[in-house]
N, C-alpha and C positions, 0 to 999 in steps of 0.2 A: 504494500500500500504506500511504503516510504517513498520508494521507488517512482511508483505512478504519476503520484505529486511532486516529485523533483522533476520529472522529466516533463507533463503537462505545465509547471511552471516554467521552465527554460523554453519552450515552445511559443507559451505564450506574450513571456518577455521578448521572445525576437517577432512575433508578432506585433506585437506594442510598436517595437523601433520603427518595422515598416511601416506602419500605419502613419505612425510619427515621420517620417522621413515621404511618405506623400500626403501630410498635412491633412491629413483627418483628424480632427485633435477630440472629438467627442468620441470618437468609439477608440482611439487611445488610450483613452482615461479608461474607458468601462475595460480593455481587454489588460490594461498593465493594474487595474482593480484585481481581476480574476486571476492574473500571474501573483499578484502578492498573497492572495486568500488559500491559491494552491500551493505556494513555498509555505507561509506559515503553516497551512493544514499537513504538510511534510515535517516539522519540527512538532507539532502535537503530537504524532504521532508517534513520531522519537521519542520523546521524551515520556510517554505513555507507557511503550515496550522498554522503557530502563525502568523506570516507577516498577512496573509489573514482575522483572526479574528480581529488582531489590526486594518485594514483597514474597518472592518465594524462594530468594537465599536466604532471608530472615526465618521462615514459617520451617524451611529443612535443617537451620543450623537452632531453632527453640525444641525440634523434634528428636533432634540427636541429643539434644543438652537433657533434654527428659529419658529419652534411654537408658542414657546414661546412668543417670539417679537412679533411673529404678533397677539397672544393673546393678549396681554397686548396694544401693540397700538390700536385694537379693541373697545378696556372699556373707 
């Protein structure tokens, strides 16, 4: 999905230039709009899928620390 949105972003940014560069200035706005909402929506999602691994390096290394305990009070 990262992906999708980086690449629909750079698409649309060189879109934008053209437009810009044959002076359409109203639908340069709306497509270098849609290039910024697709990079950002690229960085949400990063930053989503790091959030969601940090949440379950934490939830396996709480899992192991209870094993552990209850190894140990076992012996």
């Amino acid at each position: 999905m990262v992906r999708i949105f980086q690449i629909l972003a750079v698409v649309l940014a060189g879109a934008a230039a053209f437009l810009f560069w044959r002076g359409d200035s109203d639908m340069t706005f709306v497509v270098a709009v849609l290039a910024a909402c697709s990079f950002f929506l690229s960085i949400r999602y990063q930053m989503k899928a790091r959030i969601d691994e940090r949440i379950a390096a934490a939830e396996n290394v709480a899992a192991d620390a209870e094993d552990n305990d209850e190894q140990n009070t076992s012996t």
